[in-house]
N, C-alpha and C positions, 0 to 999 in steps of 0.2 A: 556893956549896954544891955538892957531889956529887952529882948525878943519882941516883946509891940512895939516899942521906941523906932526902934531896928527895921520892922515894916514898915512902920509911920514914914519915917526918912526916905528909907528905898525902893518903898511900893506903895507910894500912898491911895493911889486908883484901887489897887488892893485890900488893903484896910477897910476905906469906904464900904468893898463891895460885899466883904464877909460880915461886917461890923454887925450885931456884936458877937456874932460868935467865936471871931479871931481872937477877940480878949482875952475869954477865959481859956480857949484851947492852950495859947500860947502863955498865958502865966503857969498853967498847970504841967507845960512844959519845963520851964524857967529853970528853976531848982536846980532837976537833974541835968539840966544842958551846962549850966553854969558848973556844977562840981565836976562834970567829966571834961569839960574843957580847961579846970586848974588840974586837973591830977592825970589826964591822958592829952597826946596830940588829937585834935580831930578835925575833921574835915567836912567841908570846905573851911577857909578862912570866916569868922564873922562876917564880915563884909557882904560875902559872897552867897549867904544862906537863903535869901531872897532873891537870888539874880536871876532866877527864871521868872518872877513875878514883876520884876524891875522890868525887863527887855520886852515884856509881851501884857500889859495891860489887860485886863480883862473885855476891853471894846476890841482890842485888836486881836482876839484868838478867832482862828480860821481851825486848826489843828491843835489833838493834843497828844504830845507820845511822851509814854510814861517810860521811865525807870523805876529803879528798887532803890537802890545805895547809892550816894554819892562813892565815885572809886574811892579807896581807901589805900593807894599807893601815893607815896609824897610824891608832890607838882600836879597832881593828874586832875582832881577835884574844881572844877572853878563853877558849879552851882548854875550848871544847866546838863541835864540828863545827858549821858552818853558822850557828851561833848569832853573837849581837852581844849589847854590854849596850845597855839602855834608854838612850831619846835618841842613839842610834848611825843614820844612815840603814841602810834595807837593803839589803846586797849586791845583786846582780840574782837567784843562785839562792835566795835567803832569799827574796824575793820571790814569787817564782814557786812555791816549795814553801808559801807562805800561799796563794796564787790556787790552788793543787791540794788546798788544806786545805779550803778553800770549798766549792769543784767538789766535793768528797768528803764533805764532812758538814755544808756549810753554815756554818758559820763565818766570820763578816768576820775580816778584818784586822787583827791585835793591833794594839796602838798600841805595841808594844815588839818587839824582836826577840830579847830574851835567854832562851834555851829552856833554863833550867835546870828548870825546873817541869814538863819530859818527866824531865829527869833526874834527878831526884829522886823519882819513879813508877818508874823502871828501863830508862830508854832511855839506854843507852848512847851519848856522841855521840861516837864516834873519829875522828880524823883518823888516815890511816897514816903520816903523818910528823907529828910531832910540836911542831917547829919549820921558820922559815921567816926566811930574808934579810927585812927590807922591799924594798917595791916587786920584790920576784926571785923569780917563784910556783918551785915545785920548786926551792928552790937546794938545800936541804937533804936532798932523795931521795937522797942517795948517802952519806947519815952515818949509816945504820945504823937512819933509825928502824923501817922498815920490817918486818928481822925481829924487832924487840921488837913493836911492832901484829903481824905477822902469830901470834904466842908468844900471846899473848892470844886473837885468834880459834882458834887451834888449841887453846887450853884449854878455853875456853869449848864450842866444840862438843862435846870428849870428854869435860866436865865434868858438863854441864848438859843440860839437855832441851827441845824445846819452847821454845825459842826463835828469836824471829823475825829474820831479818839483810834488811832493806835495802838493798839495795845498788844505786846509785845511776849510771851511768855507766861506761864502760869499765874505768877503774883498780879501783873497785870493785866490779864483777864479776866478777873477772880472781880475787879472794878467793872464790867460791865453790868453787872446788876445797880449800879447809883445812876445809870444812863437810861436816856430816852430813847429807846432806838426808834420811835415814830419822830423823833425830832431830829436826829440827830444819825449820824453815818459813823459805823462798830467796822474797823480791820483786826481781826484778830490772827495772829500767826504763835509756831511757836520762838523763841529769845535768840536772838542773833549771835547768841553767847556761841563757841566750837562746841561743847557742850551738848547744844538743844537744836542747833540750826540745822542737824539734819534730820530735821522730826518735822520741818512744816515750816521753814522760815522764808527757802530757797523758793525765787519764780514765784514768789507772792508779791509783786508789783505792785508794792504800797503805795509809792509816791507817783507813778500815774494814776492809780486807782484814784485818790487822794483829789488829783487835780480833773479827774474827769467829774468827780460828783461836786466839784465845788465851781465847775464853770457850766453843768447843767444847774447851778445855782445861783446863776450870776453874782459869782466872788469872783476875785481875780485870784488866780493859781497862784502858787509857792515856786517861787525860781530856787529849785534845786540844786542849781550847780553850785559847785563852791572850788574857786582857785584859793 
């Protein structure tokens, strides 16, 4: 299938809201996504390349937390940042953003990792690349997804209001210069990854921060908990 076709079907609020700049980003895409997906596995599923834009419509984003790569271990990938479906073990950062979910509101440890249920409340889970080789993190940073993710956050901030971005780690703080911070509420920490999270991740209480600025703005908070 066509990558526009693909959004057309599965995100069509979406479409709408980029239109037309989705079009060319995404043909000039095309090509290369198509020859890496006959001659490599890659991730997520078609299907699922859009599923953060599917769950969370661009009238319903309250919140946006970025990622880099969809994982690139098989089963793990289902096309919402961070996220895994049920019965998936957890990544090490999925992990670690539950031990800061605790730390921050008390909450144990879902017995699942699949966080559609932020996204469908209106958190946006983006990755800025879109797809990804298996086993090859960043193969796919250089096929374009970037400025289609980056087209979106640049909308969004000059669309919308009073919304929250996340941002998680160098790559995705490196995106707060396309935001409005007079419009708009910047968490920046460093990447939940074992890696980075002891550089500034820890006792940064995103997700209260998160719900205190969005109910001094008469939004309704994000129900964080997740069984």
């Amino acid at each position: 299938m066509q990558l526009i076709d693909l959004l057309k079907n599965t995100a069509p609020a979406w479409h709408e809201y980029l239109h037309p700049e989705c079009e060319k980003l995404l043909h000039s895409i095309q090509s290369a996504w198509r020859d890496q997906s006959i001659a490599h596995t890659v991730f997520p599923p078609e299907r699922l390349i859009f599923r953060a834009l599917e769950l969370t419509s661009p009238q319903k984003v309250k919140v946006v937390i970025l990622g880099q790569d969809p994982y690139h271990g098989d089963g793990q990938a289902n096309g919402l940042a961070f996220s895994v479906n049920s019965g998936v073990k957890f990544p090490p950062s999925l992990r670690n953003i539950f031990k800061e979910l605790k730390n921050d509101l008390g909450y144990e440890l879902p017995f699942s990792g699949d966080l559609s249920p932020w996204a469908e409340q209106g958190v946006l889970l983006l990755n800025t690349h879109l797809t990804v080789r298996r086993n090859e993190a960043g193969s796919h940073a250089e096929m374009g997804w970037e400025e289609f993710t980056n087209t979106i956050i640049d909308r969004l901030s000059e669309r919308s209001s009073n919304t929250v971005f996340i941002l998680w780690g160098r790559h995705a703080r490196s995106k707060a210069a396309l935001i409005n911070a007079e419009k708009h509420h910047i968490l920046e920490s460093a990447h939940p990854s074992p890696l980075s999270a002891h550089n500034g991740f820890w006792n940064t209480h995103p997700f209260s921060k998160t719900n205190t600025y969005l109910e001094k703005h008469q939004i309704e908070p994000i129900e964080w908990e997740l069984v």
